[in-house]
N, C-alpha and C positions, 0 to 999 in steps of 0.2 A: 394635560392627561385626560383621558376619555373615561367618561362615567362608568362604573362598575355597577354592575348589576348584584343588587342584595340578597334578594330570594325570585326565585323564578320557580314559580308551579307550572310540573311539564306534564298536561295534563292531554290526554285524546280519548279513541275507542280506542278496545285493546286491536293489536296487530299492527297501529296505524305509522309507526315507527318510532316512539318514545325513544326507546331502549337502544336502537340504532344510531339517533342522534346523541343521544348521553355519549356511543363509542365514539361516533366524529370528533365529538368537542375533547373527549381522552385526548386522541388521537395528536391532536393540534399542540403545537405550542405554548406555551403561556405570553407570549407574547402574542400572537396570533390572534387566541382568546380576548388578551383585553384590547389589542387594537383594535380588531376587527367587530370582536362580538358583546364587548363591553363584559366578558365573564375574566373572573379569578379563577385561582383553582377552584375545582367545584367540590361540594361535600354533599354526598349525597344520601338521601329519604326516600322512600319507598313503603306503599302497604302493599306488593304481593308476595315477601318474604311471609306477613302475617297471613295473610289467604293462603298459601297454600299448608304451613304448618297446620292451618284450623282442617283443612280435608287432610292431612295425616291421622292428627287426632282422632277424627271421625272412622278414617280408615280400619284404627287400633282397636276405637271400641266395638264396629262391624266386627273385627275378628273375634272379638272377645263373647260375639251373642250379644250386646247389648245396643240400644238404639242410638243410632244419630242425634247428635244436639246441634251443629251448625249449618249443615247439607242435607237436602232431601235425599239426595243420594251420591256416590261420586260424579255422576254426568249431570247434576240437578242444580239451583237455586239454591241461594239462602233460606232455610227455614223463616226464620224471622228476617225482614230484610232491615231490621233498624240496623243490622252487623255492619251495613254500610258505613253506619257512624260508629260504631265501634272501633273498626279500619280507623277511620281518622284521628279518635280519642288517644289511639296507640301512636298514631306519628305524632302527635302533641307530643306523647308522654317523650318518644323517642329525641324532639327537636328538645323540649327541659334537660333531659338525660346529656344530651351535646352540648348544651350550653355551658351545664357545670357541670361538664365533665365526670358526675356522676358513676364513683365504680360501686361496680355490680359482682356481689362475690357469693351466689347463693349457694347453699351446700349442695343443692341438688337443682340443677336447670329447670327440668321438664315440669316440676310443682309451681316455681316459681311462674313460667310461664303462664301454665294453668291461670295461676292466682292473677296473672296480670292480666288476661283478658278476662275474668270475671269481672274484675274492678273495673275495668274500659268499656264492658258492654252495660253497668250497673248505670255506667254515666249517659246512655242516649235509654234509659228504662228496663232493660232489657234482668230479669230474675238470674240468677248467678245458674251455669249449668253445671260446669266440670266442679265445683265447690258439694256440687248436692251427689255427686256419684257415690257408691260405696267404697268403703276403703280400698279391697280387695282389687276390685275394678280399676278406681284409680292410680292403684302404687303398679298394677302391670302396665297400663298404658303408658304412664309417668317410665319406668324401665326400658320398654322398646324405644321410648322415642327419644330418650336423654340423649345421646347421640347427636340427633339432629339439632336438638332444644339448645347443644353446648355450642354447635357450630353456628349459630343464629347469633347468640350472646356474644361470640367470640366476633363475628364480623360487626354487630354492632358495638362494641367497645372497640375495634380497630381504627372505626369513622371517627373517632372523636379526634377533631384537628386541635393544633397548639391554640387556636384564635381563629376566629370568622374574621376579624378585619383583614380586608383586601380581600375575600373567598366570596365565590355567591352559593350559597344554598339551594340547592335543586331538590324540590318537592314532586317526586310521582306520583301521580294514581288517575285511573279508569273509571266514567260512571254513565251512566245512561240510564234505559228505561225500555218498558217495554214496548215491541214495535206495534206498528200505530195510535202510540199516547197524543194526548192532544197538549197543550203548552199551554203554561207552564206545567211543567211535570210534578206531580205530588211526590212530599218528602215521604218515607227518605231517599227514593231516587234523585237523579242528576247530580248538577254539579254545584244547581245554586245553595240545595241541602248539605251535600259533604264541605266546599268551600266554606259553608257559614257556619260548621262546627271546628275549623281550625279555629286555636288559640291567637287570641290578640293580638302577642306578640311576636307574630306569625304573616299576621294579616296587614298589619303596619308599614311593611316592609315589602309584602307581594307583589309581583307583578306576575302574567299568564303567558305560558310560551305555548301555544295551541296547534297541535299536529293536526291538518285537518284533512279528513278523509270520509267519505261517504260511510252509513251502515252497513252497505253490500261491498264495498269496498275492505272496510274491517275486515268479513267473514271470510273475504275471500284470503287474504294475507293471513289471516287468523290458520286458517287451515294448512296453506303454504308455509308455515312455519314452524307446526305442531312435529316434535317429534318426543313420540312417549316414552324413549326411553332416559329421557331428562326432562322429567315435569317441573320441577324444580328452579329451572335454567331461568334467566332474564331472558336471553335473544329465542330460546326455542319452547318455552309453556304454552300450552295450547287451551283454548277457552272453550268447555264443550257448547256444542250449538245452541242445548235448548236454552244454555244460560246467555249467549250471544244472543239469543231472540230474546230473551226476559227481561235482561238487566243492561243489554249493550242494543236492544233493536232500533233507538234512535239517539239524538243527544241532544240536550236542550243547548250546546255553548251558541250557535245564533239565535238563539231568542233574547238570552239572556243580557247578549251582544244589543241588538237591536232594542232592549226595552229598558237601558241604562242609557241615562238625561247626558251621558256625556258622550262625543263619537270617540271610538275607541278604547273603550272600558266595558268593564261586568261590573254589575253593583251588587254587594250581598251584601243581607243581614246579620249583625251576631251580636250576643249580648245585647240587644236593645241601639246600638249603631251600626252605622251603614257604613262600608267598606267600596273605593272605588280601586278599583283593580286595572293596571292598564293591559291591553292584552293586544298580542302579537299574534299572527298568524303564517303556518309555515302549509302552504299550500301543497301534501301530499295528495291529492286526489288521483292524478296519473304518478303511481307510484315513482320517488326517486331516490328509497334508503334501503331498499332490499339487499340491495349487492354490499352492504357494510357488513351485515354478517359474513359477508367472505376474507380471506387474509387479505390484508393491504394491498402485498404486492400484485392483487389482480386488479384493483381499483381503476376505473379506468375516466382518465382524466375529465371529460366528456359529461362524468357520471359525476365526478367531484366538484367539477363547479357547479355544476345544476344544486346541488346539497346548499353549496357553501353561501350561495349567492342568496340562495333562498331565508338558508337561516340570518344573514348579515341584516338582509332587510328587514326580516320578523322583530329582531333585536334590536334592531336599531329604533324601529318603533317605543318597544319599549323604552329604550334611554333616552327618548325624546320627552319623557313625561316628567314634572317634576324635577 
């Protein structure tokens, strides 16, 4: 029987095809999966469900007369960019929450929420924001947005599988830096900062499935995909530019590549140990996952082995390790 892969962090720039390949690997059989690509069913993590809830908030309290706490604006950066590690402290909390199954039965979503990213952001320094609002302010924003708040909760209690054994875990998320950074990138950008704030028990088990794609290449697909009448969306959120130039203008993963003692790994730090990571590379640069956002049946063969053969070899890399 062929190695299954445990945790796979499916990391790129945004646009680069993440979200694309997550649809292929749906797509596929289970059998397919684990002959071919060494995956189980997958269970899947993500921080852009949390990004984009944080520019709702923001949204609500713009409407409300009151100032932004996590966005300069809705086309802008992170206020504070330690939010980066906040993101991460949240799929912690999220991968704990799936472990044990943890239910979640708050009386009212949208506080609770609140409450959980103050406690995520307290963990990378970061002063509590939505905790310090006034009542009044916060029980209407907590109002408009319970709604959404209940649909978040609801898909994340849905992911919780019977067991991870025989499943691999797929860890998303995007990070970069701003364009012309010199290497290695200062925390809290990149990747080697948000990788070194995932949990141990996280890290133990990792390995890197790396979409890899130019910074102009991103913006370009970035654009190509944006449509605003679903911000929301996986396959269609669009990243505004100047934050594409800020936060996504380069990406340290070959450096990180290149300055880890082993070939074919990333090494990061956390808690005071060194984590060696083996990492695969899925060669997007001349785009070839676009056409997955279209139905199946237009798929066109040509199109699908170029995907399939790509991802077999990235993967395969990895289940070569250990």
């Amino acid at each position: 029987m062929k190695k299954i892969l445990d945790t796979v962090l499916l990391l790129a720039l945004p646009a680069s095809g993440k979200s694309e390949v997550r649809r292929y690997l749906r797509h596929l059989s289970p059998k397919v999966c684990g002959d071919e690509f060494h995956m189980g069913p997958t269970v899947q993590l993500d921080d852009f469900p949390y990004v984009h809830l944080m520019r709702r908030i923001d949204d609500e309290l713009e409407r409300l007369g009151k100032t932004r706490v996590f966005f300069k604006s809705g086309e802008r950066p992170f206020i504070d960019p330690r939010d980066w590690g906040t993101l991460i402290q949240l799929v912690n909390e999220d991968y704990d929450d799936l472990v044990a199954h943890k239910a979640l039965k708050p009386a009212a979503v949208a506080p609770f929420l609140f409450d959980r990213i103050d406690d995520a952001a307290a963990k990378v320094g970061i002063p509590a924001r939505l905790g310090k609002l006034d009542a009044g302010t916060r029980a209407a924003a907590a109002k408009v947005l319970e709604k959404e708040a209940s649909e978040w909760l609801k898909e994340k209690l849905s992911a919780y599988p019977d067991t991870l054994k025989g499943k691999t875990l797929v860890i998303e998320f995007a990070r970069g830096g701003p364009d012309g950074s010199s290497m290695p990138l200062k925390a809290p950008f990149g990747y080697e900062y948000s990788i070194g704030r995932l949990s141990p028990a996280i890290l133990e088990k990792a390995t890197i499935l790396y979409v890899w794609v130019t910074p102009e290449e991103s913006r370009r697909k970035n654009q190509a995909r944006t449509d605003p009448n679903d911000p929301g969306s996986i396959l269609h959120h669009g990243v505004p530019l100047e934050v594409m130039m800020n936060d996504y203008g380069c990406c340290d993963m070959d450096w990180l590549e290149a300055h880890s003692k082993t070939p074919g790994t990333v090494t990061v730090s956390a808690g005071g140990k060194k984590y060696v990571l083996p990492i695969g590379r899925f060669d997007n640069r001349r785009d070839k996952t676009s056409f997955l956002r279209a139905d199946p049946k237009d798929w066109k063969p040509a199109d699908v082995k170029a995907v399939h053969e790509g991802l077999r070899g990235a993967l395969d890399r990895l289940a070569a390790f250990g």
